[in-house]
N, C-alpha and C positions, 0 to 999 in steps of 0.2 A: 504494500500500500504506500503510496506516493505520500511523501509530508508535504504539509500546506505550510508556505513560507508564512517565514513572522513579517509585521508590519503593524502600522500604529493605526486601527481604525479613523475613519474619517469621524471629526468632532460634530456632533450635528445637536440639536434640540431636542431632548427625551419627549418620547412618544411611547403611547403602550402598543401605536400598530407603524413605528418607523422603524430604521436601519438605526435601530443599538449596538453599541458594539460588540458586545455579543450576538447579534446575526450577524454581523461585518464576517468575524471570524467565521463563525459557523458556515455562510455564506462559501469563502474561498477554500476552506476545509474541502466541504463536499465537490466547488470545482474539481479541487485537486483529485477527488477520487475519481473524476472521470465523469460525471453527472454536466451537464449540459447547462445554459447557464437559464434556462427555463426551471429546470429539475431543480437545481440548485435553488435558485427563488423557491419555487413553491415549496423546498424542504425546509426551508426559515419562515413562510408564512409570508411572503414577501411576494412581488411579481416581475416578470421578466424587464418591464419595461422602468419599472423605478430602480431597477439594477442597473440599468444603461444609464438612469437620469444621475443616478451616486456615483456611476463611472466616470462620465463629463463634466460631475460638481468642481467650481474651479478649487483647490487645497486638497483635493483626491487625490493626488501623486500618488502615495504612496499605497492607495488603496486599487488604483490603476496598474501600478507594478505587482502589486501581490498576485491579481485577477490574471495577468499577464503569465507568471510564473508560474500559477497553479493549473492553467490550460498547458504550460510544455510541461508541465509533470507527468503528462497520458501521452507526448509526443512518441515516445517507443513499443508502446502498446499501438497507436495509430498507425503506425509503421508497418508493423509487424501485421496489424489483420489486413493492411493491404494489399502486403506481401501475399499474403495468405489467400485472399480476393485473387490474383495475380496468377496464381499459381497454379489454384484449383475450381477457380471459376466459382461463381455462385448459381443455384440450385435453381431454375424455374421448373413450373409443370406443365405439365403437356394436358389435357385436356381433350375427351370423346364426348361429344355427347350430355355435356355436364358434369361429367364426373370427371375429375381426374386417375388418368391410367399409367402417368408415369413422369419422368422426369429429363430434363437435357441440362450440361452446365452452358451456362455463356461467360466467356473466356472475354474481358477487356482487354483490349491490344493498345488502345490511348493510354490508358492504367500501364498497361505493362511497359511501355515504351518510356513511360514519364520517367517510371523506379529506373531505367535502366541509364535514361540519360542524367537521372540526377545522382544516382549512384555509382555510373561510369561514365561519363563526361568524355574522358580521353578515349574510350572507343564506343561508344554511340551516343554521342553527342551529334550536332552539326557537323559531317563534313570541313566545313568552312572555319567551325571553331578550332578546331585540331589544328597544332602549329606541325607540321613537317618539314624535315632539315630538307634543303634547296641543294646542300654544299658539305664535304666533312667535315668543314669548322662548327658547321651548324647540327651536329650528329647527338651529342647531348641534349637537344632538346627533345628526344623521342627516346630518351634512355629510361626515363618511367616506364614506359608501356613496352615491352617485348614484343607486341603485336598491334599496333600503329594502325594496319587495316590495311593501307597503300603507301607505297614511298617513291616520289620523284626523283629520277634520278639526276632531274635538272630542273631547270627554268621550263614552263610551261608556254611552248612559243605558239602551238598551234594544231589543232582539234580534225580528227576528221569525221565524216558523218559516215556511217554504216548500215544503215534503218532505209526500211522502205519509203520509196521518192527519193531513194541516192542516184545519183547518175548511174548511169548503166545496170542498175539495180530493180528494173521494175519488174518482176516476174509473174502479176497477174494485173490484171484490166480495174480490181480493188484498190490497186496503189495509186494509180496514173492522177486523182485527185491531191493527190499527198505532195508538195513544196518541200524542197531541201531547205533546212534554213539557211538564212541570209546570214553573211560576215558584214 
């Protein structure tokens, strides 16, 4: 169970149905366990939206930072069932007739791609973001990654086209619409 960081409640007016400082606490307590900041309100008796208006009170700092750190306290559990989502897909049903007869995963490939570029950057990231050496002075900047993806072995002077509507390329009467691109 994730600890709710300390901080100094925000000073406010006693009330027997406002943010005391004990809801304050209790409050980013239950953030921290992972409860939602709806959940969290209604577990103090409170509501979602006077927890946004105590967030933007101006002298909240420190009650803004708590709410802040007790939402990344669940950041590796988040992670984790996304991984989890990613991996094994999640469960829809398949449906005869009314009744359901069984079930298919559907697999996110946006999901899967996001984890992959934010957790390997250096090979599937952008193409374009990847730095590859041009030159052997420039050879250490690809010495992180053992497997780069492609390496230039020079200066990139000039592309040629190989896809249908290439010149001399046309093999059926479906391409002849198809334009080479223009340099």
């Amino acid at each position: 169970m994730a600890t709710a960081p300390e901080f100094e409640p925000v000073p406010l007016r006693p009330r027997h149905d406002g943010w005391s400082a004990e809801r304050q606490i209790k409050f980013i307590e239950a953030l921290a366990e992972g409860l939602t900041v709806e959940a969290a309100a209604r577990r103090v008796g409170m509501t979602r939206d006077s927890a946004y208006r105590l967030y933007r009170r101006p002298g909240a700092g420190a009650f803004r930072r708590a709410w802040d750190a007790a939402l990344d306290c669940n950041m590796p559990q988040l992670e984790q069932a996304a991984i989890e989502r990613a991996k094994n897909g999640v469960a829809r049903p398949i449906f005869y007739k009314g009744e359901q007869v069984g079930e298919w995963r559907h697999f996110d490939e946006r999901l899967t791609m996001f984890l992959l570029r934010s957790r390997r950057p250096e090979r599937y990231g952008k193409w374009i973001e990847r730095r590859l050496p041009t030159d052997e002075s420039d050879e250490e900047a690809c010495a992180y990654d053992p497997d780069p993806g492609f390496r230039l072995d020079g200066p990139l002077t000039e592309l040629e086209f190989h896809g249908p509507g290439a010149e001399g390329n046309l093999d059926d009467d479906d391409d002849k619409d198809i334009a080479p691109p223009s340099a």
